[in-house]
Each structure stands twice: as structure tokens, then as C-alpha cells.
N, C-alpha and C positions, 0 to 999 in steps of 0.2 A: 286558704280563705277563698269562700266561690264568688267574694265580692270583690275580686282584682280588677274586674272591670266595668266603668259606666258609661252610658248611652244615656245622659238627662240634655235637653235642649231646653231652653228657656229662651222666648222672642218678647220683645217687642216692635209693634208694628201696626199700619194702616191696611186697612183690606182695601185691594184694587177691584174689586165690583161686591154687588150680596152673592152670599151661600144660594147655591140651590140644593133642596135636598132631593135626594134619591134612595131609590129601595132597591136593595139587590135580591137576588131571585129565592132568596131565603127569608126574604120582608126586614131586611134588618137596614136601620136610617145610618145615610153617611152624606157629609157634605164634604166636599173640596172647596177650596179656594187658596189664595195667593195674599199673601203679606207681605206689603211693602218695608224694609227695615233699615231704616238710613246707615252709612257706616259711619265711623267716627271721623274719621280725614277726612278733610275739607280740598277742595281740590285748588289750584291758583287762580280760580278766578274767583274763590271764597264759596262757591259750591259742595253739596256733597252729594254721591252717586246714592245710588241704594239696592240693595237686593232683592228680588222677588221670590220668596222661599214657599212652596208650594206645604200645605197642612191639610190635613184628613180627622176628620171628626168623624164618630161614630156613634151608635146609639141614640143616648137620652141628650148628651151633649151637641152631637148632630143635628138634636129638632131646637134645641136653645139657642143655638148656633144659627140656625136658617130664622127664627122667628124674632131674635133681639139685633143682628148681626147687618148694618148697612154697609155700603162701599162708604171707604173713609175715615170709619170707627175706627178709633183707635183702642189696640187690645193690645194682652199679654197672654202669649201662649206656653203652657206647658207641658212638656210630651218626651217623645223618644225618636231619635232618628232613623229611617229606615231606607234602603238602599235595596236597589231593585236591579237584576241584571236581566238584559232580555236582547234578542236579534229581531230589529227590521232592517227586510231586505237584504237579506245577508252579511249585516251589518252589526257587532257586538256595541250594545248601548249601555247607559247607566244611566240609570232613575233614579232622584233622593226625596223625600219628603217629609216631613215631620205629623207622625201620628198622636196628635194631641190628647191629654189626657186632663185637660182641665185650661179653662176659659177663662180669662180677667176682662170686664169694660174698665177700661183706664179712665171713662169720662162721661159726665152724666147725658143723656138724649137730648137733654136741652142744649147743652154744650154745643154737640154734635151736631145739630138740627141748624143755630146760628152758626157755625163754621159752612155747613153745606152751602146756606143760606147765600154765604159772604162769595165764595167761590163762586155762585151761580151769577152773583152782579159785579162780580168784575173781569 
């Protein structure tokens, strides 16, 4: 079976600033950005930490992504995980990121807009 193995990621999460988009030198649109994803444990002082899991959009999703997409929105990402090996400075790195394959707004703009809203007066 060539299906013995899968690479599906599913997030939920807050975006920590907007998408910008860009074009790489082939004119093809990609955004990056970062998703904040709380964990489940609560820590002793009733706190919970959270992750900041880096996602790559690309294409048609890319320009929806930069044009609906604020710092804060709460989305649901889905995609595939990709895992990058590289040296700086002579130094062996690892790079992970999730290449999304499809966008969820978990919450409507008005929503969104009064949650901003409330953050910025207190």
C-alpha cells in the first residue's frame, strides 16, 4: 500500500501580525506567517504557554490569505508539514513549517474587529 504514510497537519490558531504577500522571481504569490496555537496544559499558575508554528500559503490562497487575514484572526489551518535542512555558518540547522493547503476564518470580521477593539482599551 503507497499509503503507509501521512503528513496531514491541522492547526488551530491566532495570527501574530497580517500576511504580507510576495512574489518570487517566477511571479508566483506566497505569504508566510506565524500561528499562535495554545497547548492544552494549563500551567500552575492556571496559564497556558503556546506555540508559534510558522505556515506558507501559496498561490490563489496566498492573495486570500494576505487580503482577508488580520493579526489576531482566529483561523484553522490545513496543509502538510515540511521540514527543511540547511547550514549557517557552519552550523547544521532544521527548519519546520506547515504548507497550507486550505484556510478556515473560525470567526466573523465583526467579531474580530470588537475583540481588536477591546484589546486596544485595555
Amino acid at each position: 500500500m503507497d499509503n503507509a504514510y501521512l503528513n496531514d497537519v491541522f492547526l488551530i490558531g491566532r495570527l501574530t501580525k497580517d500576511p504580507e504577500l510576495r512574489m518570487t522571481a517566477s511571479g508566483i504569490p506566497v505569504v508566510r506567517f506565524s500561528l499562535a496555537v495554545n497547548r492544552n496544559r494549563r500551567n500552575a499558575d492556571g496559564t497556558s504557554d503556546a506555540d508559534f508554528i510558522r505556515v506558507v500559503c501559496w498561490n490563489r490562497l496566498a492573495e486570500i490569505c494576505e487580503k482577508y487575514l488580520k493579526k489576531g484572526r482566529l483561523i484553522s489551518i490545513g496543509g502538510r508539514l515540511q521540514v527543511d535542512k540547511y547550514e549557517q555558518n557552519g552550523e547544521a540547522r532544521t527548519s519546520f513549517e506547515v504548507v497550507a493547503d486550505d484556510m478556515q476564518m473560525l470567526e466573523r470580521a465583526a467579531d474580530a474587529a470588537q475583540q481588536e477593539f477591546q484589546g486596544e482599551t485595555q
